[in-house]
C-alpha positions as CSV (number, residue, x, y, z in Angstrom):
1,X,2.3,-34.8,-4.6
2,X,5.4,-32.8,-4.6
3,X,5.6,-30.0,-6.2
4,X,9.1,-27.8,-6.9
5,X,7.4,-24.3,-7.2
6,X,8.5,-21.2,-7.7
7,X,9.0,-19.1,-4.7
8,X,6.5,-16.5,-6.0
9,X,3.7,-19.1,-6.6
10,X,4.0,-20.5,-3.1
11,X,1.0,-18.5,-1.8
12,X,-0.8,-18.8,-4.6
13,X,-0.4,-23.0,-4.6
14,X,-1.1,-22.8,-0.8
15,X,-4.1,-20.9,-0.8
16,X,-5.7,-23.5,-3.7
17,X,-4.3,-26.1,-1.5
18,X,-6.3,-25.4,1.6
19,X,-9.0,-25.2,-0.7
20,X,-9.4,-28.9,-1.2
21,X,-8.4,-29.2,-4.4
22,X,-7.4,-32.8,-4.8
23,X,-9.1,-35.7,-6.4
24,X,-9.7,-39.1,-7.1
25,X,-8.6,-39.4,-10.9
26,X,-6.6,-36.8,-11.6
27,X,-5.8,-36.5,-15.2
28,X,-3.5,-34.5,-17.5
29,X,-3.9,-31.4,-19.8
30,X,-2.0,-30.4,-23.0
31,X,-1.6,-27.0,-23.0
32,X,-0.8,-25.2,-26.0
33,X,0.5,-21.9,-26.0
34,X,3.4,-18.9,-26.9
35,X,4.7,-18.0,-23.6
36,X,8.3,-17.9,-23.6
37,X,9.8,-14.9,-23.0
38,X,11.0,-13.4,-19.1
39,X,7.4,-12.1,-17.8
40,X,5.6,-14.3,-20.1
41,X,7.3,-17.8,-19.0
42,X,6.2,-16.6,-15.7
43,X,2.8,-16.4,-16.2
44,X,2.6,-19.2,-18.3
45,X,4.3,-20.9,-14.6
46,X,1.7,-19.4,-12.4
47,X,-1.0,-21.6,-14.7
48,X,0.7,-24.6,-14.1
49,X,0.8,-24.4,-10.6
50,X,-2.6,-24.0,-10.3
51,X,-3.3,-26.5,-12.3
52,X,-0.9,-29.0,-10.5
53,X,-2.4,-27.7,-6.7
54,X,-5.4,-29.0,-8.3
55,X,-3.4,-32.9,-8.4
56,X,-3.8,-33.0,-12.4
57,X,-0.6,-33.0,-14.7
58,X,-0.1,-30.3,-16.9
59,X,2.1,-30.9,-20.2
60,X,3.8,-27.7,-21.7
61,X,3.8,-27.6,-25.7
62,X,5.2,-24.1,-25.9
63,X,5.8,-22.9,-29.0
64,X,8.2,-19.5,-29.7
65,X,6.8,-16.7,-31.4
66,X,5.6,-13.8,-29.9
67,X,2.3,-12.7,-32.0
68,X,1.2,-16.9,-32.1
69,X,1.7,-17.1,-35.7
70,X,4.0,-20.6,-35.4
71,X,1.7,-21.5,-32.5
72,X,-1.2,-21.9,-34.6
73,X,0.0,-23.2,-37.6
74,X,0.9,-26.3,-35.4
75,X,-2.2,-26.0,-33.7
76,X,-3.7,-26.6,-37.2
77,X,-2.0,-29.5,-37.5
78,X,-2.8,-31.2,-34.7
79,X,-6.2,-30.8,-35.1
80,X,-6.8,-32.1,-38.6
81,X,-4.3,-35.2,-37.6
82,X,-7.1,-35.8,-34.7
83,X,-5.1,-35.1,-32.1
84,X,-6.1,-31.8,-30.8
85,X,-4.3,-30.3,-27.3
86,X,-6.9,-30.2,-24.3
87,X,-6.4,-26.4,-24.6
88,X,-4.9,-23.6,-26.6
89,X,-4.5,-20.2,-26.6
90,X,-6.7,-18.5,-28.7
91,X,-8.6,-15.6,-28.7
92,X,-11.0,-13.3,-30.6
93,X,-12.9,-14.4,-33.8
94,X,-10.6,-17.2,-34.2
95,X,-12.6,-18.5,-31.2
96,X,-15.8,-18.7,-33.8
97,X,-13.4,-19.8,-36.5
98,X,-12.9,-22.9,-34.9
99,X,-16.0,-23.4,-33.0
100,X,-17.5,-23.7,-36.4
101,X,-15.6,-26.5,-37.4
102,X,-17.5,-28.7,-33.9
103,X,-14.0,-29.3,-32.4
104,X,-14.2,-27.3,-28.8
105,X,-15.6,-28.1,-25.7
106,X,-18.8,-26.3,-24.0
107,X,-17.4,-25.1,-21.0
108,X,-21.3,-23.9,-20.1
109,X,-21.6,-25.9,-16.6
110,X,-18.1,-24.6,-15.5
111,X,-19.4,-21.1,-16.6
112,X,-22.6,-21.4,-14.6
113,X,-21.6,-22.6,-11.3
114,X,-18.6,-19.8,-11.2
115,X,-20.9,-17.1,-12.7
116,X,-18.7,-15.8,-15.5
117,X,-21.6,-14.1,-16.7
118,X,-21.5,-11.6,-13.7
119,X,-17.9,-11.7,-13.8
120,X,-17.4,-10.6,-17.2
121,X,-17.7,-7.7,-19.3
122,X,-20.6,-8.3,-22.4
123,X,-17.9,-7.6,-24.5
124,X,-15.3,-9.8,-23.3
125,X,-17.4,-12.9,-22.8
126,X,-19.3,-12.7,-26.3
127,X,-15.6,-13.0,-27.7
128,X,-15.6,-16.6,-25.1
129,X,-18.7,-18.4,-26.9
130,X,-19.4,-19.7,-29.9
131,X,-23.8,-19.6,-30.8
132,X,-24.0,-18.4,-26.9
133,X,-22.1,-21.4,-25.6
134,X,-19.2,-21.1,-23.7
135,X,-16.0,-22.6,-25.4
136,X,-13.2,-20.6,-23.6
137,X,-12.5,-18.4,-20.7
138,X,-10.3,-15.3,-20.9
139,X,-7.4,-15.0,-18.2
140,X,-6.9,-11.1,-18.3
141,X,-7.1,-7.8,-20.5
142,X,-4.3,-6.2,-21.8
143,X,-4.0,-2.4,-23.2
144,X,-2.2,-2.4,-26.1
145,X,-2.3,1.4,-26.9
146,X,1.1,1.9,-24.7
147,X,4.1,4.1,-24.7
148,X,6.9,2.5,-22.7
149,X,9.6,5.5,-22.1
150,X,13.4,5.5,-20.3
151,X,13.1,8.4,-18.1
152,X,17.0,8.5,-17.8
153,X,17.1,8.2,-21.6
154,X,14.8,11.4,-22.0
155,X,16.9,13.4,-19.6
156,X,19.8,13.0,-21.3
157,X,18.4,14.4,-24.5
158,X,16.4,17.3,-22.1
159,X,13.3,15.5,-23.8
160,X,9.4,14.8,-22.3
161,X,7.4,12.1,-22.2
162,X,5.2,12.7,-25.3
163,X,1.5,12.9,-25.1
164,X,0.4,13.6,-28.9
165,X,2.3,13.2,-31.8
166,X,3.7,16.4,-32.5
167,X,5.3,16.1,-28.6
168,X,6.5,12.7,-30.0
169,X,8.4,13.2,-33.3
170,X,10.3,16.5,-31.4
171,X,10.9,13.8,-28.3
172,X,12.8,11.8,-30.9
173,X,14.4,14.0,-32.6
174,X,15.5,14.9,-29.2
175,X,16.8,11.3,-28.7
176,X,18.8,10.9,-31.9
177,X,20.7,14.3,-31.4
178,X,21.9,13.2,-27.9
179,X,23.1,9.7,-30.2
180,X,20.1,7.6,-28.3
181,X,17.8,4.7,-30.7
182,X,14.9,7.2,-30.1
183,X,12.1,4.1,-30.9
184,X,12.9,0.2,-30.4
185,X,11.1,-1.6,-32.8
186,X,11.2,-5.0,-33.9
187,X,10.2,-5.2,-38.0
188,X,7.6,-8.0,-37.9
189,X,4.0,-7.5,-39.1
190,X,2.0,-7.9,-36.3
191,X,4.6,-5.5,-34.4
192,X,4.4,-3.2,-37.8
193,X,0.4,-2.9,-37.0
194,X,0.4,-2.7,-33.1
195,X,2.5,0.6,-34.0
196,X,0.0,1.4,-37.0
197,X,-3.1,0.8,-34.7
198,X,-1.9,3.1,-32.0
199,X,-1.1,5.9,-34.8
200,X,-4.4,5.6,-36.1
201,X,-6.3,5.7,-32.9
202,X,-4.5,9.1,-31.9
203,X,-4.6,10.4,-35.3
204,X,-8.1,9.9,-35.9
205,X,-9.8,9.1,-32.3
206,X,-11.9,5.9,-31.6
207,X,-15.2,6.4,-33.7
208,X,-12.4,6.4,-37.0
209,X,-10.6,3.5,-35.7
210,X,-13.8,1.6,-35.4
211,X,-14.8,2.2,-38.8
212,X,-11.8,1.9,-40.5
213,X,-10.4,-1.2,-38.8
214,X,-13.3,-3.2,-37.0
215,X,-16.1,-2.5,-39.7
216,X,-13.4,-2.0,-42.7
217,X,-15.0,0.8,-44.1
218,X,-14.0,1.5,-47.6
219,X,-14.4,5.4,-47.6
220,X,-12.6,5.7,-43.9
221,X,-9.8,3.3,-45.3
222,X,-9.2,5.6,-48.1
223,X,-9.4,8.8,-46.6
224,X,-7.6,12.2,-46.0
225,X,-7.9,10.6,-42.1
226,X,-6.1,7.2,-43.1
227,X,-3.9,9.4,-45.2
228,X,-2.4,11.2,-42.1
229,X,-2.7,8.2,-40.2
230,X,-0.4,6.5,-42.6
231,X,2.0,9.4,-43.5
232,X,2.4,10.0,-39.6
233,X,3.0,5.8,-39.3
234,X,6.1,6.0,-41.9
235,X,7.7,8.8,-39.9
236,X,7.7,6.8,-36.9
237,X,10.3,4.9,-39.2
238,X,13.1,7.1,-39.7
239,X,13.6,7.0,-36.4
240,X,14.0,3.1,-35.7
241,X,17.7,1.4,-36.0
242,X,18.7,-0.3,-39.0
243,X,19.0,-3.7,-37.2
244,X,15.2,-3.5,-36.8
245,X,14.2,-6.2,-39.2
246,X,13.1,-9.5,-37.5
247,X,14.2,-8.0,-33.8
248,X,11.3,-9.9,-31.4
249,X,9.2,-7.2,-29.5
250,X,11.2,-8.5,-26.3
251,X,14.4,-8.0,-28.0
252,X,13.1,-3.9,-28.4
253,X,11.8,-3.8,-24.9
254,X,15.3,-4.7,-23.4
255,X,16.9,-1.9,-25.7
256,X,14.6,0.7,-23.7
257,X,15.5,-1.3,-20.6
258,X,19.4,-1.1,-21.2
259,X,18.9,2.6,-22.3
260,X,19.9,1.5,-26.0
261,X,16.6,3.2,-26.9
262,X,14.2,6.0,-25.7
263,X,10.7,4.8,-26.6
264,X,8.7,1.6,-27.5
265,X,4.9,1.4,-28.5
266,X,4.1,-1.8,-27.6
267,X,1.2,-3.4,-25.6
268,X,1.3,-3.8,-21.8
269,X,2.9,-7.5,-21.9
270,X,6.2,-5.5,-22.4
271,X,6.0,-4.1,-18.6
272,X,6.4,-7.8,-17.8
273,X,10.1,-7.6,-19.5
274,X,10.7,-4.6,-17.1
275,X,9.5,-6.0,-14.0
276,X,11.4,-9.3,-14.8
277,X,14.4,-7.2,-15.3
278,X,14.0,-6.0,-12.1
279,X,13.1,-2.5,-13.0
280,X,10.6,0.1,-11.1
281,X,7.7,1.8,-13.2
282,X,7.6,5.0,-12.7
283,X,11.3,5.3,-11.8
284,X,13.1,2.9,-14.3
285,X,10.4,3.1,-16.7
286,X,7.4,5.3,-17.7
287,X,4.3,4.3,-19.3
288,X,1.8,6.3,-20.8
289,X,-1.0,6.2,-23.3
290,X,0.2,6.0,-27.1
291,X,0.5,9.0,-28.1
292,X,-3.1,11.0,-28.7
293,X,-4.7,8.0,-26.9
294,X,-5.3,8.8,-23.7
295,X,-9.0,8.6,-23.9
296,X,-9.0,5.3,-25.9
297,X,-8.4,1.6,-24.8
298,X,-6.9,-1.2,-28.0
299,X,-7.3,-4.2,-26.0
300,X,-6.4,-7.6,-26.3
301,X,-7.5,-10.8,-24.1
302,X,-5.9,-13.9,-23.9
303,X,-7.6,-16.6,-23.8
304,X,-7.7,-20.8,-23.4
305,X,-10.2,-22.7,-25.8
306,X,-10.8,-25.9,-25.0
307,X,-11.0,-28.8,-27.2
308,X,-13.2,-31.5,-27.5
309,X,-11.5,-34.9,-25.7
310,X,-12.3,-38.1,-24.9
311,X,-10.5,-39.1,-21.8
312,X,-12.7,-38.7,-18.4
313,X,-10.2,-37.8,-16.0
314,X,-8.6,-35.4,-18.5
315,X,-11.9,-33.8,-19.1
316,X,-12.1,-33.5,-15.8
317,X,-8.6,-31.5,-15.6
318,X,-9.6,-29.5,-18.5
319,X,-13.0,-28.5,-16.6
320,X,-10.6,-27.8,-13.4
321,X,-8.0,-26.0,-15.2
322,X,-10.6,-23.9,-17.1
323,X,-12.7,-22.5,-13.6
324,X,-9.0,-22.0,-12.1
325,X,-8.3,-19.5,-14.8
326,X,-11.2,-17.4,-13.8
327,X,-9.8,-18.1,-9.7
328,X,-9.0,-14.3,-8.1
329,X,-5.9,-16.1,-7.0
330,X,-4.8,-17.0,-10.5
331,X,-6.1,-13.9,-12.1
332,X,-3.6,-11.7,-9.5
333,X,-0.6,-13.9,-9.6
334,X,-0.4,-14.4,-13.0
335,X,-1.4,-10.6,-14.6
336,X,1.4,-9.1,-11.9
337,X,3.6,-11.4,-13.8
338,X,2.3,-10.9,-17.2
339,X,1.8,-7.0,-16.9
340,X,-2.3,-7.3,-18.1
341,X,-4.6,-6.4,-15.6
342,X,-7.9,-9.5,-14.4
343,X,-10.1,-9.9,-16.8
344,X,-12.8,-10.2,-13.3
345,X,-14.7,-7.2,-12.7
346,X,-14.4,-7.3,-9.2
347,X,-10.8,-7.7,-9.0
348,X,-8.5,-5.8,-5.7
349,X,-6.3,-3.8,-7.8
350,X,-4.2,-3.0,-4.5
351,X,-1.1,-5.1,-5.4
352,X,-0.9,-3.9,-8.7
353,X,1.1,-1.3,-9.8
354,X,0.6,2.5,-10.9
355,X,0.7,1.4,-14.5
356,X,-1.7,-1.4,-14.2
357,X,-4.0,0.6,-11.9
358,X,-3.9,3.5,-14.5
359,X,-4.8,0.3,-17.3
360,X,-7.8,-0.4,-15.6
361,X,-8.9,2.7,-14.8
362,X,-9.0,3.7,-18.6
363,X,-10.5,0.0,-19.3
364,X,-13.7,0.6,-16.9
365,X,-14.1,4.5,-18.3
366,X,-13.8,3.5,-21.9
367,X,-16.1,0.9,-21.3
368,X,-18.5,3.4,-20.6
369,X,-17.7,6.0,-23.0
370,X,-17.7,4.0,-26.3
371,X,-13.5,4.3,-26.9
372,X,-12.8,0.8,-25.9
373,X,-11.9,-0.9,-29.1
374,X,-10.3,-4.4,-30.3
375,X,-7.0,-4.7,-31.7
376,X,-6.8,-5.8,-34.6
377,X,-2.7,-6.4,-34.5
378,X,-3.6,-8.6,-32.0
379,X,-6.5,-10.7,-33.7
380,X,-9.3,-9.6,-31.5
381,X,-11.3,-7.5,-34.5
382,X,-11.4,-9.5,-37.7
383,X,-11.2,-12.9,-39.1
384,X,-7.6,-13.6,-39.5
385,X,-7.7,-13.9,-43.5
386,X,-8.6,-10.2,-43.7
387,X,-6.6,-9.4,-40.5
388,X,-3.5,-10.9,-42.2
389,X,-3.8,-9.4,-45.5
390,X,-4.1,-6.0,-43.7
391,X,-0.7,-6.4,-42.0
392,X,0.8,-7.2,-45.0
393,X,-0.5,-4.3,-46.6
394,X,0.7,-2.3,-43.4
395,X,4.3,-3.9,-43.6
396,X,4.9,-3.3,-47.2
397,X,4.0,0.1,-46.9
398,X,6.0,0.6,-43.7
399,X,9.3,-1.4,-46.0
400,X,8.7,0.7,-49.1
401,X,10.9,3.2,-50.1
402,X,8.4,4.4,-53.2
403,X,5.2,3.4,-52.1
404,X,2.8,6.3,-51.6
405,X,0.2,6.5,-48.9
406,X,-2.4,6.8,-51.4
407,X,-1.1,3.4,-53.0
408,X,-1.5,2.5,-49.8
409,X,-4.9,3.0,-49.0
410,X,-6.1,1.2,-52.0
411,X,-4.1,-1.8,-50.7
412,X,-6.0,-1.6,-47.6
413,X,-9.4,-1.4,-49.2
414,X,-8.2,-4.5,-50.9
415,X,-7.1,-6.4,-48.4
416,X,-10.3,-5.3,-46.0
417,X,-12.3,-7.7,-48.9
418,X,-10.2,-10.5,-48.1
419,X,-12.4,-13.9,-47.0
């Protein structure tokens, strides 16, 4: 079969190629998913080609929307119409969520005879079963706690790269004086709370942010902690542009790119954006740990669950497509293009870069000293009724001219009840 690929998937389809990867009955997968910006289109490119080496058919139902809001709502849809996708990206508790209503596949032989169980972190591949059965496999690990800096942007305003929030708010201050957007930010909930998150885990340290946001805790969420936490978070405002309202996240990374704006908290998918844009960490772009967070790892793993079909040959591609995922050669090609880092333990960093390096580094020693933590902004803590009443709660207070932080608190504790 021909296939017209990308110039930077050619090793990658070569090498599953010379595997042997061709059969018989090859059949077709319906792949659901929100990969449409620069880096992320890429990635989401790198999957098809691996599934095509394999001689199966891939068909794209990409859906726009960078926190997978829209994505799932159709996803709902086409489930309770009976006509589920043969995979869709999903990840954290949602996994359970829908494994509870008997519609995904157990992916437990495919597991098994590619030893995911060794490949995997405990904590990563509990998130991939539902009752201890395999029902989707993870394609990488991103850090979410990120600071994403323009170092020509700092030097004109004689500014540092911040490493705790004191450095930060005198960094930005900094930024607007030399007439610089010191912060892109795009006003959206779940890019309202991947800001929050990063505020609270340098505020308050891991132990708090597990307490407060994984177990909801009633007295941490309404404490003199949370209080700073959410009086530092509003601050982080004033120094936003007014257009920030609705901006997508990759709208706010190519302000930082252009030099529109200083800084960006965002997770690592925005290095993507840079590297797409043809830009050099470490000399177009700096990363760093959020602020205060250097210590700590917010992460957040994509995933593919797969749903129960009833075609052969297409469970066939779905079984191929799913142990491809977990493939060294997928897992490199596509996190250089997506800016995560391989969700495989054993993975050759060597042709990743000082950011990604420095990413899983800080994943491997967190992992070991208790400050590796779920993000909730990015639906890897909670079940998404109370995750999404906690945004809103975050957003309002974030939009609120008059809302106190103490009004705030109590909205959290509220919302943290939601079922």
């Amino acid at each position: 079969m021909k296939l017209n690929t990308p110039t930077f998937l050619r090793p990658l389809v070569g090498a599953l190629a010379l595997a042997g990867c061709a059969f018989a009955h090859a059949g077709e997968v319906e792949v659901l998913h929100y990969w449409t910006s620069g880096g992320e289109a890429k990635a989401a490119a790198a999957l098809k080609a691996t599934l095509q080496a394999k001689g199966h058919t891939w068909k794209d139902f990409a859906v726009a929307g960078g926190g997978g809001d829209s994505a799932m709502t159709v996803l709902k849809s086409r489930v309770v119409s009976g006509n589920a996708p043969a995979a869709a990206q999903i990840k954290g508790p949602s996994i359970q969520e829908w494994g509870k209503e008997g519609v995904l596949a157990d992916l437990d032989d495919v597991a098994k005879a590619n030893s995911w169980d060794t490949l995997l972190p405990k904590v990563v591949s509990d998130v991939m079963k539902v009752k201890g059965h395999y029902a989707a496999v993870p394609v990488n690990v991103h850090r979410v706690n990120w600071l994403w800096a323009n170092p020509e942007a700092l030097k004109k305003a004689n500014a540092k790269l911040p490493t705790n929030w004191d450095e930060f708010f005198v960094t930005a201050e900094a930024l607007k004086k030399a007439g610089i957007t010191p912060v892109a930010h795009g006003g959206q909930n779940w890019q309202d709370f991947t800001t929050f998150e990063s505020v609270a885990l340098g505020v308050g340290g891991a132990d708090f942010y597990k307490k407060a946001l994984v177990q909801l805790d009633a007295a941490s969420l309404k404490s003199a902690t949370m209080e700073k936490v959410l009086t530092t978070f509003k601050r982080i405002k004033g120094y936003t542009d007014k257009n920030a309202p609705g901006r997508d996240w990759n709208l706010a990374t190519a302000m930082v790119i252009r030099g529109e704006a200083g800084m960006q908290l965002m997770g690592d998918w925005a290095k993507g954006e840079f590297i797409a844009a043809g830009k050099k960490p470490g000399v177009d772009f700096l990363c760093a740990a959020a602020p205060g967070t250097a210590n700590a790892f917010t992460f957040n793993v994509d995933s593919f669950a797969m749903f129960k079909i009833k075609n052969e040959a297409n469970q066939k591609a779905q079984k191929d497509l799913a142990a491809a995922i977990m493939a060294p050669e997928f897992q490199e090609v596509f996190n250089l293009n997506k800016g995560s880092i391989p969700v495989r333990l054993n993975m050759d960093m060597g042709k990743f870069d000082d950011c990604a390096k420095l990413s899983s580094k800080d994943f491997v020693a967190t992992a070991q000293g208790g400050g590796l933590v779920p993000s909730i902004a990015h639906g890897m803590a909670v079940p998404s009724a109370a995750e999404g009443a906690i945004k809103d709660a975050v957003s309002n207070f974030w939009n609120s001219d008059k809302m106190t932080a103490a009004e705030a608190m109590d909205k959290l504790v509220a919302a943290a009840r939601t079922k």
